[in-house]
Backbone as a printed PyTorch tensor [residue, N CA C, xyz], in Angstrom:
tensor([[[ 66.7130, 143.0310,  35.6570],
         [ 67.5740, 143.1480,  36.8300],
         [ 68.7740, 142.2400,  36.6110]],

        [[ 69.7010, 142.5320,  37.0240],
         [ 71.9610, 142.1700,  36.6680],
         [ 71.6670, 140.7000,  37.8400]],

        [[ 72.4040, 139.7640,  37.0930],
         [ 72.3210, 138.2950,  38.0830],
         [ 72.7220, 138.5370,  39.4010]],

        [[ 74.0010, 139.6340,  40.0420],
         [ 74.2140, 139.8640,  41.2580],
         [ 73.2010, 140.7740,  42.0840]],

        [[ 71.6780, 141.1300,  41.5020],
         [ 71.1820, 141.8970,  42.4740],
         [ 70.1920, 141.1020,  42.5470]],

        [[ 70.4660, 139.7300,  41.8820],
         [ 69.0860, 139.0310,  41.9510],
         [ 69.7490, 138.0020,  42.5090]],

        [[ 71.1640, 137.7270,  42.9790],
         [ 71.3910, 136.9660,  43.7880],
         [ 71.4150, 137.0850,  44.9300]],

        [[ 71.5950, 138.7320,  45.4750],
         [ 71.3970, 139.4590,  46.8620],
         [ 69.9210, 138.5550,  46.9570]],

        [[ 68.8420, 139.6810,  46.2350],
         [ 67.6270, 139.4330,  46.6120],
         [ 67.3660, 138.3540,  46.9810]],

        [[ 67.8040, 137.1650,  46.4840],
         [ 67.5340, 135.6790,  47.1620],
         [ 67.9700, 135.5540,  47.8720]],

        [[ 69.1390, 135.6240,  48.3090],
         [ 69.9940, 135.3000,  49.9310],
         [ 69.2940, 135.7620,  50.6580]],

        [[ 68.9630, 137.2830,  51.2110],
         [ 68.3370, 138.0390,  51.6920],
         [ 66.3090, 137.5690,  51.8770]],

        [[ 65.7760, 136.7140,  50.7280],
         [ 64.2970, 136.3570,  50.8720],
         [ 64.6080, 135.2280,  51.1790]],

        [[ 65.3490, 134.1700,  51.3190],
         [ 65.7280, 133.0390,  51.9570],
         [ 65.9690, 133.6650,  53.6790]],

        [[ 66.4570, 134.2200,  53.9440],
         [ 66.7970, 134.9960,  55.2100],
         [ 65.6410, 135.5660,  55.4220]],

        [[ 64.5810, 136.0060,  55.1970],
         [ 63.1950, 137.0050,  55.4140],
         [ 62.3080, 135.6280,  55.6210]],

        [[ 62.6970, 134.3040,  54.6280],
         [ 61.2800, 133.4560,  54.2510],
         [ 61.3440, 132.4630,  55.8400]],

        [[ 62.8630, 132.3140,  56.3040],
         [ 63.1500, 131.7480,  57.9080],
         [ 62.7870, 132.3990,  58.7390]],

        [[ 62.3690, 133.6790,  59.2200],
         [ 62.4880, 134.3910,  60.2750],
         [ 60.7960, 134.4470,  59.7090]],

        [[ 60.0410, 134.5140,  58.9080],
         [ 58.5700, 134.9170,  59.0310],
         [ 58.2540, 133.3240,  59.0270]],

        [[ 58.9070, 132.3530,  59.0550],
         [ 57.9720, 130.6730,  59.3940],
         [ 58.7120, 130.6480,  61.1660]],

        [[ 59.9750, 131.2280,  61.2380],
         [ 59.7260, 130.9120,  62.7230],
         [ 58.8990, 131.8520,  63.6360]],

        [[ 58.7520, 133.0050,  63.1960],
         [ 57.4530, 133.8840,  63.8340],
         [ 56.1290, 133.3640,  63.5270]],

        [[ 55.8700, 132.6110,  62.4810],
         [ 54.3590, 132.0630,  62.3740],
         [ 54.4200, 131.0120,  63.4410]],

        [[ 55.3790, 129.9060,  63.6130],
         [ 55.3200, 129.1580,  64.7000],
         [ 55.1810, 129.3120,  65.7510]],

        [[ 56.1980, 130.6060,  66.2320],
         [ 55.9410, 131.0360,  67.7820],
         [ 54.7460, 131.6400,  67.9600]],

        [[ 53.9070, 132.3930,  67.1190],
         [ 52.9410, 133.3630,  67.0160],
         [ 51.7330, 131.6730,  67.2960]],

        [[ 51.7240, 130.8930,  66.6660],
         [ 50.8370, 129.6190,  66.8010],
         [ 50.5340, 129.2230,  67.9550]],

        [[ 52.3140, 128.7670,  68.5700],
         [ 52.1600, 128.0340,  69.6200],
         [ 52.2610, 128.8740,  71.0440]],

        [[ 52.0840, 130.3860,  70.5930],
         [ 52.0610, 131.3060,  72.1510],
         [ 50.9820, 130.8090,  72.7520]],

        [[ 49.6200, 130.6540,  72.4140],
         [ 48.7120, 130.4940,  73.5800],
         [ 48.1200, 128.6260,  74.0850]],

        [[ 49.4580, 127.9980,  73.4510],
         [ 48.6990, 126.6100,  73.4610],
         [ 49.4830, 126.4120,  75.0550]],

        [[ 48.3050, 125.5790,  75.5660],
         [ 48.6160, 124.8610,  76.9510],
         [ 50.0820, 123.9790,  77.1670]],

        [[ 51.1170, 124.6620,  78.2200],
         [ 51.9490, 123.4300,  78.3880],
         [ 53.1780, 123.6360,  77.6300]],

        [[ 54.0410, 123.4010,  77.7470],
         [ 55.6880, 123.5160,  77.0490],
         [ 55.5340, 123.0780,  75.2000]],

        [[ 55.1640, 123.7790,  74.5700],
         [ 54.7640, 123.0900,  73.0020],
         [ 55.7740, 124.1990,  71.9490]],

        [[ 55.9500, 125.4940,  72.6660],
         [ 56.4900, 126.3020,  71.5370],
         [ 57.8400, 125.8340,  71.2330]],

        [[ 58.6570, 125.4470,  72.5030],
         [ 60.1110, 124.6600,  72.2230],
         [ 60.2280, 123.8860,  71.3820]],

        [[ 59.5100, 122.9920,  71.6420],
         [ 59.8060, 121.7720,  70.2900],
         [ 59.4250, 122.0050,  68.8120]],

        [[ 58.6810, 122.9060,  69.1110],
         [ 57.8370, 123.1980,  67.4780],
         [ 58.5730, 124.2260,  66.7950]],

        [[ 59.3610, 125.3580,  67.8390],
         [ 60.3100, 125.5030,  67.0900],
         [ 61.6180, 125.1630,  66.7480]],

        [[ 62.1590, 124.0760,  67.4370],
         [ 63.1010, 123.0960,  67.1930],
         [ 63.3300, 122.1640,  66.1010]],

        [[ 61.5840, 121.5340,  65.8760],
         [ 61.1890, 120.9560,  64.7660],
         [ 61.3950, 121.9090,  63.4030]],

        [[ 60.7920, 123.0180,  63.3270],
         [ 60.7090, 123.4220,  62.5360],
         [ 62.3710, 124.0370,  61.8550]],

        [[ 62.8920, 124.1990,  62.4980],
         [ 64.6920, 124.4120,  62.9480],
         [ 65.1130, 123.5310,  61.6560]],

        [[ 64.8800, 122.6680,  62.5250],
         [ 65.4700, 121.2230,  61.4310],
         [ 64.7130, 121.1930,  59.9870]],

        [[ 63.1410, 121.0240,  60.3990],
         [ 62.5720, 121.0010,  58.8550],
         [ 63.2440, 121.9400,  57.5920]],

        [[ 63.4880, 123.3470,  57.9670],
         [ 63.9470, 124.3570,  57.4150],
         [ 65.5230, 123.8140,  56.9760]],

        [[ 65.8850, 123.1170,  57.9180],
         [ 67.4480, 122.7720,  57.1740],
         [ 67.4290, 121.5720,  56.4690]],

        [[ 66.3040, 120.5850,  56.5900],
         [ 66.7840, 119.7580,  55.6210],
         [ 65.8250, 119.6800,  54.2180]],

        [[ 64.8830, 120.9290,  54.2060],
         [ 64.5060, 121.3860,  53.2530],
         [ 65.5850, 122.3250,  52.5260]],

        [[ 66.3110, 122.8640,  52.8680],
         [ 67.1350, 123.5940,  52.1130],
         [ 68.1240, 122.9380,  51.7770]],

        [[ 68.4090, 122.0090,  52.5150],
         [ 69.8760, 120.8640,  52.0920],
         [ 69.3440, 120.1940,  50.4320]],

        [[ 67.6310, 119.7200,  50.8430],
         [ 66.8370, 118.9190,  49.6240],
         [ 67.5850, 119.7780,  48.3380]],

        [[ 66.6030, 121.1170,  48.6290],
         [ 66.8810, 121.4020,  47.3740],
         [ 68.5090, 122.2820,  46.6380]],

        [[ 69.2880, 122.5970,  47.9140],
         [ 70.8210, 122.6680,  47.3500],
         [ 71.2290, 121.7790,  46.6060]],

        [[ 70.8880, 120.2980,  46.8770],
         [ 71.4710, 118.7920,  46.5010],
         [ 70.1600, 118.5590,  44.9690]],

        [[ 69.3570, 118.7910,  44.8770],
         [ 68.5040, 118.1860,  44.2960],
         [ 67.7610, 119.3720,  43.1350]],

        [[ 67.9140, 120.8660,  43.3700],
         [ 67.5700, 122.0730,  42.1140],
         [ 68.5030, 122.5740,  41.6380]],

        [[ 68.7130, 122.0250,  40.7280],
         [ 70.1220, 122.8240,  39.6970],
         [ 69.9510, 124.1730,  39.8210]],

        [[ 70.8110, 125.0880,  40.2490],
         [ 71.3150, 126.5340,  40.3340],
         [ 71.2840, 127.1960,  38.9190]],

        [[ 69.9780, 128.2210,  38.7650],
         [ 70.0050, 129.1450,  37.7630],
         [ 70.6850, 130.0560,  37.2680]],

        [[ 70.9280, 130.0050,  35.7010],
         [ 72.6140, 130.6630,  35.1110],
         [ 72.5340, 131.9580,  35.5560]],

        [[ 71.8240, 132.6390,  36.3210],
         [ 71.6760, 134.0370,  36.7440],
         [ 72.3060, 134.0090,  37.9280]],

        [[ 72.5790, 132.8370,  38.9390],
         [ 73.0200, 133.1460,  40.2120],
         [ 74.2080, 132.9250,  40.5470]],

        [[ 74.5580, 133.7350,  41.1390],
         [ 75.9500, 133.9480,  41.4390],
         [ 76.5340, 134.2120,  42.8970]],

        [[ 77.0670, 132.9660,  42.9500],
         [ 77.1530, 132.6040,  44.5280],
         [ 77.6530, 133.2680,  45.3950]],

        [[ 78.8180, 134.5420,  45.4170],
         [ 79.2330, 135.2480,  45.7410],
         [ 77.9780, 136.2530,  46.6170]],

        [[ 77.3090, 136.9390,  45.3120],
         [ 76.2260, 137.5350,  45.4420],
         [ 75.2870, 137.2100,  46.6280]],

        [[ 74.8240, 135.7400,  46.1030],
         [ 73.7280, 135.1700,  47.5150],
         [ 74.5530, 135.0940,  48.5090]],

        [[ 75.8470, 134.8420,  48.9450],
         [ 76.1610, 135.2640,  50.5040],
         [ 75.8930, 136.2300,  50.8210]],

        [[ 76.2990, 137.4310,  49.6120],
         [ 76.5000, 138.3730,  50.6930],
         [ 74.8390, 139.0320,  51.0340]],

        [[ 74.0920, 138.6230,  50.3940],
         [ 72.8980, 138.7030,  50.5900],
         [ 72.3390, 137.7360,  52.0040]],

        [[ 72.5640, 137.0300,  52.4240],
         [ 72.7850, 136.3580,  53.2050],
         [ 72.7540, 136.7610,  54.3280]],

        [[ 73.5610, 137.3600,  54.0270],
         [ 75.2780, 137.6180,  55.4410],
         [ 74.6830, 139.1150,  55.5460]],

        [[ 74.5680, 139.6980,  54.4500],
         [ 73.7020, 141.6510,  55.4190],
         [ 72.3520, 141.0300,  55.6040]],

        [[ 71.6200, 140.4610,  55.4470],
         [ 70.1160, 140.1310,  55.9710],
         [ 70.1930, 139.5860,  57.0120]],

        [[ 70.7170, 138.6740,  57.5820],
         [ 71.2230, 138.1480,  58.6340],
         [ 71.9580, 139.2620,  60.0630]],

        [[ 72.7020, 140.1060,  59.1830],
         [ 73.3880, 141.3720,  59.8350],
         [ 72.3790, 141.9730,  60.3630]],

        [[ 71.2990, 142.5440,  59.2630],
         [ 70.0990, 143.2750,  59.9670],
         [ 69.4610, 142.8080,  60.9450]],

        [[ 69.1710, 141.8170,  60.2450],
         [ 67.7750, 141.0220,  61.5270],
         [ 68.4910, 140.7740,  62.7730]],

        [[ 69.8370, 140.2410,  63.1140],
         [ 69.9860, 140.4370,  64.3300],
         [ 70.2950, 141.7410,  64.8660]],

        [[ 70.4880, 142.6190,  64.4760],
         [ 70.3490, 144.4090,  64.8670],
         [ 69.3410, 144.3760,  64.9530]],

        [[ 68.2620, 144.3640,  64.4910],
         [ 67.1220, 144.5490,  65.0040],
         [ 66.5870, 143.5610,  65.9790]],

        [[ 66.5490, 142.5050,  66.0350],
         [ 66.3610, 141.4310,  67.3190],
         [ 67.3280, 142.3930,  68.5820]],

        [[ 68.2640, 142.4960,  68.2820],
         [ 69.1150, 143.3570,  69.3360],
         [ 68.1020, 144.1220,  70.4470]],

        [[ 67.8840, 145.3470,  69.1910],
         [ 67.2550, 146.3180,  69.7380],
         [ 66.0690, 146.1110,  69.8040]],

        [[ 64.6110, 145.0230,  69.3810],
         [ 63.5130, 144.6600,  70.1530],
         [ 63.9660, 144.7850,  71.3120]],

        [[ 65.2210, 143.5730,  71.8670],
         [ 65.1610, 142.6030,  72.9840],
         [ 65.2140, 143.8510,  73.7930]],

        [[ 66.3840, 145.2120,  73.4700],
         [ 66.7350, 145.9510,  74.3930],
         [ 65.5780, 147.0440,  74.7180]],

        [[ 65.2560, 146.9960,  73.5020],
         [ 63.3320, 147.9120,  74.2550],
         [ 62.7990, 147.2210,  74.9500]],

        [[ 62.5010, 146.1620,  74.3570],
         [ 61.2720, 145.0430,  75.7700],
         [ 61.6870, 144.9380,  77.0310]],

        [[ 63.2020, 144.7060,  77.1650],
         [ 63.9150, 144.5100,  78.8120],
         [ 63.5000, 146.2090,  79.2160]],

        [[ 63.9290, 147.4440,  78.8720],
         [ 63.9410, 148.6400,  79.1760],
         [ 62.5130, 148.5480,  79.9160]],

        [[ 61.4310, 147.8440,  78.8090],
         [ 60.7060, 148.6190,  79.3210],
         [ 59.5440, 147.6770,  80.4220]],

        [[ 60.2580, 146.4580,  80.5830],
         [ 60.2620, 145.3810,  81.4140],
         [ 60.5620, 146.3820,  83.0820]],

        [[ 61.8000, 146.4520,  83.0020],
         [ 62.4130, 146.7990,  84.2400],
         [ 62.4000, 148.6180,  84.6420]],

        [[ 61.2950, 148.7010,  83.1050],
         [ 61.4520, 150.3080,  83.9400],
         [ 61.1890, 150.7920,  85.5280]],

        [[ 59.5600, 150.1420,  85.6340],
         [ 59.4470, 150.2650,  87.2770],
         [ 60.4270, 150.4480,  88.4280]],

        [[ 60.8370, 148.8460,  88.2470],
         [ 62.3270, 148.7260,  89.1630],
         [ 63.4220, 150.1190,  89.2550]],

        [[ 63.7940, 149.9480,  87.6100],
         [ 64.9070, 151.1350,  87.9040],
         [ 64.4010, 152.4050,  88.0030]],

        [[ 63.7160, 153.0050,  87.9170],
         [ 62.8480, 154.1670,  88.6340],
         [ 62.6690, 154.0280,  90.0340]],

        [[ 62.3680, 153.3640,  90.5040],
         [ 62.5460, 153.1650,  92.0290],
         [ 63.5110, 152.8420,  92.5380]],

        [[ 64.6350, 152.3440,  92.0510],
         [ 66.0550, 152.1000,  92.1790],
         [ 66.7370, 153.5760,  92.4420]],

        [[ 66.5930, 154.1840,  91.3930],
         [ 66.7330, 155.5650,  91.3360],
         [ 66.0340, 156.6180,  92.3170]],

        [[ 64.8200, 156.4410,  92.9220],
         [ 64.3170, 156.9180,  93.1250],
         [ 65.3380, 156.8800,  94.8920]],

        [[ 65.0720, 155.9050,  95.7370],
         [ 65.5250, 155.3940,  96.7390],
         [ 66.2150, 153.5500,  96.4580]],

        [[ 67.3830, 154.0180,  96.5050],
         [ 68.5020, 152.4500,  96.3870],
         [ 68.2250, 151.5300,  97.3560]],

        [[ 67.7070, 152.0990,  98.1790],
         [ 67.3040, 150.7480,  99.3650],
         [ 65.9520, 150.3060,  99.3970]],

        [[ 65.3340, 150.5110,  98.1380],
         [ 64.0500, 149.8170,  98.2450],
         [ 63.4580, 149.4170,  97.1220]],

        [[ 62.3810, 148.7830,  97.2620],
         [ 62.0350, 147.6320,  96.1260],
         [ 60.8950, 149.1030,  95.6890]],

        [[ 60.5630, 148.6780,  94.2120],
         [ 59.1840, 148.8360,  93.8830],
         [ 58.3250, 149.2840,  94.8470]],

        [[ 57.7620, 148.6180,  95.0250],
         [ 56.2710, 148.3260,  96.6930],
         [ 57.0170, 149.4090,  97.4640]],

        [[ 58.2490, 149.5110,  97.6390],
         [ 58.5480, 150.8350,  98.5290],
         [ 59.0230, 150.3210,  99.6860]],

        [[ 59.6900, 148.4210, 100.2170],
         [ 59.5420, 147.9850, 101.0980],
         [ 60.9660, 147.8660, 101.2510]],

        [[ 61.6030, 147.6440, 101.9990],
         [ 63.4830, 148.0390, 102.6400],
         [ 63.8230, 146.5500, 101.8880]],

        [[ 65.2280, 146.6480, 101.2200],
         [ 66.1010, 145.4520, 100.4770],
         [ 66.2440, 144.7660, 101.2770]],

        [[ 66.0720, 143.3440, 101.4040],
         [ 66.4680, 142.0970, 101.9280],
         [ 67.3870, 141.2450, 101.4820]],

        [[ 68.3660, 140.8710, 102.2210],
         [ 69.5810, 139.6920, 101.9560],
         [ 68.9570, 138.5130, 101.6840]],

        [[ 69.6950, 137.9610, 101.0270],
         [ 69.2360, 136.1970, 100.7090],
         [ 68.3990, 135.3300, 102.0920]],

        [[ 68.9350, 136.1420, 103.0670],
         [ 68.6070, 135.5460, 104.5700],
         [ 67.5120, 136.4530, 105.2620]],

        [[ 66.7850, 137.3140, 104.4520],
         [ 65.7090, 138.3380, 104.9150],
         [ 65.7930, 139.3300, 105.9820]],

        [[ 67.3270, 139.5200, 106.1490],
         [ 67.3840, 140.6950, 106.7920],
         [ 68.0270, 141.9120, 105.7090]],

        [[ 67.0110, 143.0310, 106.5110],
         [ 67.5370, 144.1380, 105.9570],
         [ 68.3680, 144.4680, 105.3220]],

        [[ 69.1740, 145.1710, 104.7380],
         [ 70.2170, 145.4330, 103.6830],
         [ 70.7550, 146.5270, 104.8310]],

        [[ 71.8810, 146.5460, 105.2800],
         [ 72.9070, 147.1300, 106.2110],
         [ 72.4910, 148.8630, 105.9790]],

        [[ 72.6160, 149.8870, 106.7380],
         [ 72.4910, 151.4080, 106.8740],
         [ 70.6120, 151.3890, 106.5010]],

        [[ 69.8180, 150.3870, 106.8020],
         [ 68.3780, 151.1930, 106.3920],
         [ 67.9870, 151.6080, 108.0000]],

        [[ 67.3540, 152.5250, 107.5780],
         [ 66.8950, 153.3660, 108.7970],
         [ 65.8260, 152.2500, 109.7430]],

        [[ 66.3120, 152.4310, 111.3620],
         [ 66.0750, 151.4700, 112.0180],
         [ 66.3810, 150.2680, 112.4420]],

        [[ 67.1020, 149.7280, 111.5670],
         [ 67.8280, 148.4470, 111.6950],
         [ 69.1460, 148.7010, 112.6770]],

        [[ 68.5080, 147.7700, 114.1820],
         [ 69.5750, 147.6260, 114.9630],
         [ 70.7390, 147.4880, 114.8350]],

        [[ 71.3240, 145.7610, 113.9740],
         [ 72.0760, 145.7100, 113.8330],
         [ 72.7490, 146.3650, 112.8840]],

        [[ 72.6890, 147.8310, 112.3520],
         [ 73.7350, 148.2130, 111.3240],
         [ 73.8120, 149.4270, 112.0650]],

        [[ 75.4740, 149.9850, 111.7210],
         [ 75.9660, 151.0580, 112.2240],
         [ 76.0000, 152.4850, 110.5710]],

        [[ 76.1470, 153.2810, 110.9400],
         [ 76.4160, 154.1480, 109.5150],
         [ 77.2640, 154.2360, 108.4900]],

        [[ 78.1870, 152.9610, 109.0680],
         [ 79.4300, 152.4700, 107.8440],
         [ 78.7250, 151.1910, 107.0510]],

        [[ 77.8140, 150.5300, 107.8360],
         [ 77.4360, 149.6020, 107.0440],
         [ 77.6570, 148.1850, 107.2170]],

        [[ 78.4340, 148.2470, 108.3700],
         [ 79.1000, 147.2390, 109.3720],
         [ 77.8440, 146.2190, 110.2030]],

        [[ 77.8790, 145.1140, 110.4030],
         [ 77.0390, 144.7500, 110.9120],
         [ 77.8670, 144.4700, 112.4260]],

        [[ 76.9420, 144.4470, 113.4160],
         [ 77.0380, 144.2510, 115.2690],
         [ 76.2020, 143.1490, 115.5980]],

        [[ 76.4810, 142.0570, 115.3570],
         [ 75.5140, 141.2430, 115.7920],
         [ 76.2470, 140.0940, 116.8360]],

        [[ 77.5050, 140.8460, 117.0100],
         [ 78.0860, 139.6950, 118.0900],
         [ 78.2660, 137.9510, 117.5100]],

        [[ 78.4770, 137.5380, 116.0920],
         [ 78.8270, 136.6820, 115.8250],
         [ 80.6360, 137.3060, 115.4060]],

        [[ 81.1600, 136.3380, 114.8420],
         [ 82.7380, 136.3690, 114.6470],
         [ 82.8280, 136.7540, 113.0700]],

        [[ 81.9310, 136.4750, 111.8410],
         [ 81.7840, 136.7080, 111.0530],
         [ 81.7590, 138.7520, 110.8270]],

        [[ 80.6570, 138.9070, 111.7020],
         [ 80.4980, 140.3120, 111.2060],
         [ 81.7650, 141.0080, 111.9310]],

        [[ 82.6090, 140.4300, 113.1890],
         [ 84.1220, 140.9250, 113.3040],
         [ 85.0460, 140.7860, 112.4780]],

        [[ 84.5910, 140.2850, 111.3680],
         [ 85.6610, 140.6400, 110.0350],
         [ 86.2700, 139.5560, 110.1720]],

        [[ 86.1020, 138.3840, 111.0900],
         [ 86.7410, 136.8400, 110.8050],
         [ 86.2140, 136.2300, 109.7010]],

        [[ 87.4050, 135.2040, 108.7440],
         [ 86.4870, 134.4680, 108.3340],
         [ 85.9560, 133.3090, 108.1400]],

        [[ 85.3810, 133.3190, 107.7570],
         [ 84.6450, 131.2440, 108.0170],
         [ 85.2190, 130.6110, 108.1940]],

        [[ 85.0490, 129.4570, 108.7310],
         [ 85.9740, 128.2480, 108.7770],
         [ 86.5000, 127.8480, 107.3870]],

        [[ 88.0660, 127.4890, 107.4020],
         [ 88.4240, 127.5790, 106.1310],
         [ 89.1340, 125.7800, 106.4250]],

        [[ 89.0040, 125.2000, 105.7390],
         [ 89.1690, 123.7850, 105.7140],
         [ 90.4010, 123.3350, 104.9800]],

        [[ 91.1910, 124.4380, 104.2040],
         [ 92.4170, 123.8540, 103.0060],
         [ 93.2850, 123.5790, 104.1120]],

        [[ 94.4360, 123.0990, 103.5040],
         [ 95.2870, 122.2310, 104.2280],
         [ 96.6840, 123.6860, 103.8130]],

        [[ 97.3880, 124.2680, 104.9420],
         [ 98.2840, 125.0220, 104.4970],
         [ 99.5230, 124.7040, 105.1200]],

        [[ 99.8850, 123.2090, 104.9110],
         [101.0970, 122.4000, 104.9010],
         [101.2710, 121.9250, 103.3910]],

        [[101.6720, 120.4270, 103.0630],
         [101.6190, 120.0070, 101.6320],
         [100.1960, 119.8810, 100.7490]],

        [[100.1940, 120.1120,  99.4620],
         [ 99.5280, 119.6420,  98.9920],
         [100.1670, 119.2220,  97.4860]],

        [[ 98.8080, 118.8560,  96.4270],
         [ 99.1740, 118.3240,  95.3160],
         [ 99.9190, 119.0350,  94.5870]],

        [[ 99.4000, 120.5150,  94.6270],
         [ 99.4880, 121.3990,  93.3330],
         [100.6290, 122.0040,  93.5830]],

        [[101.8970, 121.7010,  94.4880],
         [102.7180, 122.5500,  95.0540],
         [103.9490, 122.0840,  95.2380]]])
């Protein structure tokens, strides 16, 4: 095999040999009690870099390799694996939130469970069927000054200021 396809191949198994020690770590520390996978893979973060610093500084480079080569070996292995991390992440969320958005779809004003949307403040979400205070625009009637389209007390100063 030509020194540039054996310099890919290393960039690229340097790039394969990081991503299967940080999956052995996380795969370790998934079922241990208590916040442990963070640091261990943090630790291991570092171990991995100043093991590779060791031996950049300290294993003379074989007359076959050709540095060009190992980037770009590198740099498309790296390319892949995050395309594929991509698209795990975007299957797992899909299929995380399928429920939701099926019922989203299904009826917009209701959760999962099938129970009417609630505001930060646990009332209803404006036009659900029954709710006093909403009219069919979506308007709320509750006889405060807010839902008359006033708005809050506004505190700036609209004489001098700094910025002006």
């Amino acid at each position: 095999m030509s020194g540039p396809a054996l310099s890919a191949l290393a960039g690229a198994g340097l790039i394969v040999a990081s991503h299967l020690i940080t999956l052995l770590v996380a795969r370790a520390t998934a079922g241990a009690p208590g916040p442990v996978a963070a640091p261990a893979l943090a630790l291991s973060y570092v171990l991995k870099v100043f093991v590779l610093g060791w031996v950049l500084l300290t294993v003379p480079a074989p007359p076959w390799l050709s540095p060009g080569w190992l980037a770009a070996g590198l740099l498309g292995a790296l390319a892949v694996s995050l395309v594929l991390a991509g698209r795990t992440s975007a299957r797992r969320t899909r299929a995380a939130l399928g429920p939701v958005l099926r019922a989203r779809q299904e009826d917009p004003r209701q959760d999962p469970q099938g129970n009417p949307q609630q505001d930060l403040h646990g009332r209803r979400e404006p036009g659900v069927p029954g709710d006093p205070g909403a009219d069919p625009h979506g308007n709320r009637h509750d006889g405060s000054a807010r839902s008359a389209g006033a708005p809050a007390h506004d505190d700036r100063r609209t004489g001098r200021h700094e910025h002006g």
